[in-house]
Biotite code that builds the C-alpha atoms (Angstrom):
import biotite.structure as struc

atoms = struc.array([
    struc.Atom([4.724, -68.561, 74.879], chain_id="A", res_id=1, res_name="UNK", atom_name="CA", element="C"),
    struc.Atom([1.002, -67.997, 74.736], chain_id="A", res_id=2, res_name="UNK", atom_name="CA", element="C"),
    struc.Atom([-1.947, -70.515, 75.430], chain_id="A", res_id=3, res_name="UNK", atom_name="CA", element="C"),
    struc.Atom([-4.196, -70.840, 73.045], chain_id="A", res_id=4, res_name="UNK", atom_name="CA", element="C"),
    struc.Atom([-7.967, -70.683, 74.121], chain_id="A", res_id=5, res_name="UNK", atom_name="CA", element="C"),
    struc.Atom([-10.139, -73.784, 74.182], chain_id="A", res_id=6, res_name="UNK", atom_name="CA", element="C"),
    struc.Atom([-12.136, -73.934, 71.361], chain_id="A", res_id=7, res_name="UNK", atom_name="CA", element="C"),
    struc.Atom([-16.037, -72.400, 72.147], chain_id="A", res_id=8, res_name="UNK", atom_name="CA", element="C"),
    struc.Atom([-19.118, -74.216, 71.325], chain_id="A", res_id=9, res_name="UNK", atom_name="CA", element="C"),
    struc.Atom([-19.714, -71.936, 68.276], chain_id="A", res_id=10, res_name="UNK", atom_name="CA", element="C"),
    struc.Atom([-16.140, -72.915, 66.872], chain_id="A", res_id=11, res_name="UNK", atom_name="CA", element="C"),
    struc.Atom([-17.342, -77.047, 67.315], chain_id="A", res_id=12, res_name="UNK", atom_name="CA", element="C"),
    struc.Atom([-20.399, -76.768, 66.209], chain_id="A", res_id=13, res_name="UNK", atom_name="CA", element="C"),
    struc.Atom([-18.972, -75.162, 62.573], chain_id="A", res_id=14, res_name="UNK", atom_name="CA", element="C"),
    struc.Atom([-16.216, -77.657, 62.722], chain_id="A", res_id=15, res_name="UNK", atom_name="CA", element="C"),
    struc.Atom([-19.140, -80.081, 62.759], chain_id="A", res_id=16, res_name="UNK", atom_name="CA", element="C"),
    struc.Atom([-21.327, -79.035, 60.470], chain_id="A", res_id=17, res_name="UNK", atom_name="CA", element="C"),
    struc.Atom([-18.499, -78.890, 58.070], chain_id="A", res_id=18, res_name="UNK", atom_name="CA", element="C"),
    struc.Atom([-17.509, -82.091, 58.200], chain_id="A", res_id=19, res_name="UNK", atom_name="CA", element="C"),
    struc.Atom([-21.278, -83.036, 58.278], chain_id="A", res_id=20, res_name="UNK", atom_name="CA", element="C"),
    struc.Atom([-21.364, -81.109, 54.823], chain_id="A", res_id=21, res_name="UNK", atom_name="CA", element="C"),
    struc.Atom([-18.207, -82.849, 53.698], chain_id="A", res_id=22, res_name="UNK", atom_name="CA", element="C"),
    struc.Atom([-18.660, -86.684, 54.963], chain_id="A", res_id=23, res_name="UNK", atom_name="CA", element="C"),
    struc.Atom([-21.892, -87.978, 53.907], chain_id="A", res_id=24, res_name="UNK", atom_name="CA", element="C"),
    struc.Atom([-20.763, -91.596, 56.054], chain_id="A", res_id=25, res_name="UNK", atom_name="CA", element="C"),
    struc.Atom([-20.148, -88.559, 59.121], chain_id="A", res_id=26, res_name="UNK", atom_name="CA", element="C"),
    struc.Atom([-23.173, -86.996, 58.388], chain_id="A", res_id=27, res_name="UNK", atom_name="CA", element="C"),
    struc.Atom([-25.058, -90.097, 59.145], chain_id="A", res_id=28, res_name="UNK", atom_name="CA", element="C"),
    struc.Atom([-23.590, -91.094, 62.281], chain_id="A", res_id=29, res_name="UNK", atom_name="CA", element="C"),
    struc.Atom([-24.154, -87.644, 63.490], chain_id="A", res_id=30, res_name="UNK", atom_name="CA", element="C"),
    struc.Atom([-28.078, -87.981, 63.166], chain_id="A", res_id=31, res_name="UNK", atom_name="CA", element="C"),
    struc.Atom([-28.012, -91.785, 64.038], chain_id="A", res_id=32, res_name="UNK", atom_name="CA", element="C"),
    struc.Atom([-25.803, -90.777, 67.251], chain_id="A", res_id=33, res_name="UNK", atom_name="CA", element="C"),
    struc.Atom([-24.541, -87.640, 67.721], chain_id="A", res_id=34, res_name="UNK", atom_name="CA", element="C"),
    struc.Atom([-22.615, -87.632, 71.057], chain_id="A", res_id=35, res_name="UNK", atom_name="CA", element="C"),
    struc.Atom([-20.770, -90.523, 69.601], chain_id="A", res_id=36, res_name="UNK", atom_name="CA", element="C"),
    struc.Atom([-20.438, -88.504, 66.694], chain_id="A", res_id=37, res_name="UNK", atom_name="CA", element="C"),
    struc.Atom([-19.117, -85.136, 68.526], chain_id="A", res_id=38, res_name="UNK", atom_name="CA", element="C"),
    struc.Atom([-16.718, -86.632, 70.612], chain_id="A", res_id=39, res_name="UNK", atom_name="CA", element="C"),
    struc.Atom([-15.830, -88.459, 67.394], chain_id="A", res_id=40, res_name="UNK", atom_name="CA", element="C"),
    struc.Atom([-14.658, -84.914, 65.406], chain_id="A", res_id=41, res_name="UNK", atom_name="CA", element="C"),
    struc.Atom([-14.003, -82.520, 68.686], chain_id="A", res_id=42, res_name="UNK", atom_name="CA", element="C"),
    struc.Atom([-12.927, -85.000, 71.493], chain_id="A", res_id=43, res_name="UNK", atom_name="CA", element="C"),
    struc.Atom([-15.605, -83.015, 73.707], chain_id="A", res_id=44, res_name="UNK", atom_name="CA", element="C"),
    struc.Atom([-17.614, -85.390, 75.566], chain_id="A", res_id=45, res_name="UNK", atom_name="CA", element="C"),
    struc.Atom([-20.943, -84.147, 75.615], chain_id="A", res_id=46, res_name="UNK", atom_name="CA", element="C"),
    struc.Atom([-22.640, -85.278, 79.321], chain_id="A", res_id=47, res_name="UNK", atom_name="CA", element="C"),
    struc.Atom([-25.422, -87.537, 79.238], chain_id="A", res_id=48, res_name="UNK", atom_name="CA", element="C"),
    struc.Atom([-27.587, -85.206, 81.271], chain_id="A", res_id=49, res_name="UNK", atom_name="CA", element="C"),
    struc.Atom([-27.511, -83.035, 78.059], chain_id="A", res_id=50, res_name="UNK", atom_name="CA", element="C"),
    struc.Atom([-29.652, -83.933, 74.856], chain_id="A", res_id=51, res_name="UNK", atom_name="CA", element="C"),
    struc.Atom([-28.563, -83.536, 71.782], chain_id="A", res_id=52, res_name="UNK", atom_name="CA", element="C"),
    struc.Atom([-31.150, -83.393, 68.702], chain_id="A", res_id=53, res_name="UNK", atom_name="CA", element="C"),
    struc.Atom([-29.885, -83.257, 65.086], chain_id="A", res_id=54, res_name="UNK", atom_name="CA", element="C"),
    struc.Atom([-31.846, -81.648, 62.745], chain_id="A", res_id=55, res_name="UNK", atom_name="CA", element="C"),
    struc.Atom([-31.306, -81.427, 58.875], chain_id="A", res_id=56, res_name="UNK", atom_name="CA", element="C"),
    struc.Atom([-31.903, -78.160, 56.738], chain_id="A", res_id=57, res_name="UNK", atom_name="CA", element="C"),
    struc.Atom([-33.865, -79.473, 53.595], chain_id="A", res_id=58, res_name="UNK", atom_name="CA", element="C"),
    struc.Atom([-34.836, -76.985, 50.714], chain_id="A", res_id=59, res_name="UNK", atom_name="CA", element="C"),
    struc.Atom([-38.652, -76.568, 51.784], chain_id="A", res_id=60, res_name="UNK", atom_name="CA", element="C"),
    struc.Atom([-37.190, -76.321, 55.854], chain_id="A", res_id=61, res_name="UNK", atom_name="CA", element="C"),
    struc.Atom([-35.381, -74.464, 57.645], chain_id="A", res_id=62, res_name="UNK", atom_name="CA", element="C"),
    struc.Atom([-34.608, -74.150, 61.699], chain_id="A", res_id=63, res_name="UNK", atom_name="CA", element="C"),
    struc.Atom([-34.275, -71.230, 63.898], chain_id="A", res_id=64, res_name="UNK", atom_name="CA", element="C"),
    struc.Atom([-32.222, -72.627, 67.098], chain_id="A", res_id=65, res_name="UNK", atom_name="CA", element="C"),
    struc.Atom([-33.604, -70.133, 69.981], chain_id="A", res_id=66, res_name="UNK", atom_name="CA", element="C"),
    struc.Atom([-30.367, -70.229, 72.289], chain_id="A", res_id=67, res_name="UNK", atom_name="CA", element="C"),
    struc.Atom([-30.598, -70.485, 76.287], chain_id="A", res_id=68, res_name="UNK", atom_name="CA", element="C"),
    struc.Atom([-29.841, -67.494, 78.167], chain_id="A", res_id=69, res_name="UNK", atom_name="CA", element="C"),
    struc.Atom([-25.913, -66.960, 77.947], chain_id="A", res_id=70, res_name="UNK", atom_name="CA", element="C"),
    struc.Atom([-26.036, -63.810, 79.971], chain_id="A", res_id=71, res_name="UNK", atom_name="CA", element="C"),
    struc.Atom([-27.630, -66.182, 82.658], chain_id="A", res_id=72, res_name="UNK", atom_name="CA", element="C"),
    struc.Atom([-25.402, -69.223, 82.872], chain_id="A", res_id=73, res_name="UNK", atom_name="CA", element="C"),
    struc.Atom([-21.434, -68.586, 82.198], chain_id="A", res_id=74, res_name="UNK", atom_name="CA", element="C"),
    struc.Atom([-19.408, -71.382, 80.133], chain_id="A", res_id=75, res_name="UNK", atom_name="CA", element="C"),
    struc.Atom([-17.234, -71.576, 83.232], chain_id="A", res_id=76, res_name="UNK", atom_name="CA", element="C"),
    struc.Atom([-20.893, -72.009, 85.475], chain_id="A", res_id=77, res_name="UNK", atom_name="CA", element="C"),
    struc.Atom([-21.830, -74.682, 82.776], chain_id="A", res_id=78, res_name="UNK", atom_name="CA", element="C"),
    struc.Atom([-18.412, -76.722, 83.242], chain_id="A", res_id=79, res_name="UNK", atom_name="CA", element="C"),
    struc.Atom([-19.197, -76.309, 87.037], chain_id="A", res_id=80, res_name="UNK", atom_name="CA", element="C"),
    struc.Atom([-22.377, -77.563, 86.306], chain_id="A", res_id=81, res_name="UNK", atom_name="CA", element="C"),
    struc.Atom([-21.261, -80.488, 84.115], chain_id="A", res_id=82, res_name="UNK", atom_name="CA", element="C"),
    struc.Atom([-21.243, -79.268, 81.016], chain_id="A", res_id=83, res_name="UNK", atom_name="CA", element="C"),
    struc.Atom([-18.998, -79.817, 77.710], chain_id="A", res_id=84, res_name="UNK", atom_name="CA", element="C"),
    struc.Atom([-15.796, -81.912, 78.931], chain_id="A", res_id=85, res_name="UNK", atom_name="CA", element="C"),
    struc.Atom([-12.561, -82.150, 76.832], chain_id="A", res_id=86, res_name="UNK", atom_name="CA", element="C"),
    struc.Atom([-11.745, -85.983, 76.161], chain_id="A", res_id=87, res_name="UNK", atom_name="CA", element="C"),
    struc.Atom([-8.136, -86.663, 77.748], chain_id="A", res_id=88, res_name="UNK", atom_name="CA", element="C"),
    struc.Atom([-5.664, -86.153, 75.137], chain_id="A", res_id=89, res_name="UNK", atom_name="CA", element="C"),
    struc.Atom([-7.777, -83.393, 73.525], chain_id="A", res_id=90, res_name="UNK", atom_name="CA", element="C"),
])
């Protein structure tokens, strides 16, 4: 039997935005309080120590997100470090 790998951040962030896209009620929480939000679709609990800004596409705007270093700082260095934490049960 194989494990199956823990979801990356680029697989929970699309699994947000779709339901974002999908749930205009979800879609609100997220900007009004997206760690509650996150943790809400994912079960990730996002540490306080880490900010979390949403920002909505509009017709006239659009964002370029500008990534930190991932060659610098490992995922398994980042859940050292305190970084994304499943939710028990998850």
């Amino acid at each position: 039997m194989s494990e199956t790998a823990a979801p990356d951040r680029r697989d929970l962030e699309a699994k947000i935005v779709a339901r974002a896209w999908a749930d205009e009620a979800f879609r609100e929480r997220l900007k009004a309080d997206p760690r509650a939000a996150v943790a809400e679709e994912t079960g990730v609990t996002v540490p306080e120590s880490v900010a979390i800004e949403v920002l909505e596409e509009t017709p006239d705007k659009a964002y370029l997100v500008i990534p930190s270093n991932r060659m610098a700082v490992s995922d398994e260095e980042l859940d050292v470090a305190g970084g994304y934490e499943q939710t028990p049960g998850s």
